[in-house]
C-alpha positions in Angstrom: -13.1 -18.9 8.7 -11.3 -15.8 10.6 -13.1 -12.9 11.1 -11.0 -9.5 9.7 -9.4 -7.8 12.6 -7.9 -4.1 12.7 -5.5 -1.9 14.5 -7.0 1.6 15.1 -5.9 4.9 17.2 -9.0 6.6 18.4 -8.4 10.2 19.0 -10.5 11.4 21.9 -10.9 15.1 22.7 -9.5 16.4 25.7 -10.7 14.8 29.0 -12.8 12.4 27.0 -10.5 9.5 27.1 -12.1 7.6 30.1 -15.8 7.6 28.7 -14.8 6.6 25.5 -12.7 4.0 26.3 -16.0 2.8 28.1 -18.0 3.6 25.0 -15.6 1.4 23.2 -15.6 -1.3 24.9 -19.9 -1.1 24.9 -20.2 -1.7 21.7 -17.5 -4.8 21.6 -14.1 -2.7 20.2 -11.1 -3.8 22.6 -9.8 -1.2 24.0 -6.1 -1.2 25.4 -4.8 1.2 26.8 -4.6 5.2 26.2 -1.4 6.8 24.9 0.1 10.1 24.0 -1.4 10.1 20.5 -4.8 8.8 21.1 -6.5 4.9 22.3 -5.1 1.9 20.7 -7.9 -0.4 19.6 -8.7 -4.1 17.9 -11.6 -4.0 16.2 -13.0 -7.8 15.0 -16.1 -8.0 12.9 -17.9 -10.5 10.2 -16.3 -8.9 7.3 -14.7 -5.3 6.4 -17.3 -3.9 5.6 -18.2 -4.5 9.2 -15.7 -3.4 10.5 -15.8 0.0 8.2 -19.3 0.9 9.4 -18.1 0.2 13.2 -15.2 2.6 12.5 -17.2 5.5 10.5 -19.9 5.3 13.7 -16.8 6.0 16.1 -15.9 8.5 14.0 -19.2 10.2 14.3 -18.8 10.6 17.8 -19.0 13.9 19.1 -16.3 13.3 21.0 -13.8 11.7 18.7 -11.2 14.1 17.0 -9.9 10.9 14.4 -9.4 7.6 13.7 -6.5 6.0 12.2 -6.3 2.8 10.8 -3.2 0.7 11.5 -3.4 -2.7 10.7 -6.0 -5.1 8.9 -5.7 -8.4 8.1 -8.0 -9.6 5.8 -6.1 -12.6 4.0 -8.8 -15.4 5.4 -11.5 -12.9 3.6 -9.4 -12.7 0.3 -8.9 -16.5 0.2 -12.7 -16.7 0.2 -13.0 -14.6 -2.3 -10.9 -16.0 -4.5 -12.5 -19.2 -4.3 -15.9 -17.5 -5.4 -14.1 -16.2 -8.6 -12.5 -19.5 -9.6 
């Protein structure tokens, strides 16, 4: 089975870009790269609900303005969910 993965933009406050990109990349979100509207990021977990707490804890950062969610593919999860239900 596939683990979920997402796209996310992580909006850094001014001059915080560096150290978060660090932080990110701590606690095992790729980061790559920094654009004009904020750090584009994969994030790969167990399940979405994984991934969802990994994104609200970024989000709780003081030194995170947003975070956007811009892909997710969780078709391997949905299969295995629909083979529970059958």
């Amino acid at each position: 089975m596939e683990m979920p993965v997402s796209g996310i933009v992580v909006v850094p406050f001014k001059g915080k870009e560096k150290a978060l990109v660090t932080r990110l990349n701590e606690m095992g979100v790729d980061a790559l790269g920094i654009g004009k509207k904020g750090i584009a990021c994969v994030v790969e977990a167990s399940s979405s609900k994984d991934i969802e707490r990994k994104v609200k804890l970024i989000e709780s950062w003081d030194d995170v303005v947003n975070v956007s969610l811009i892909y997710h593919n969780f078709e391997d999860e949905t299969r295995e969910l629909s083979r529970d239900y059958q």
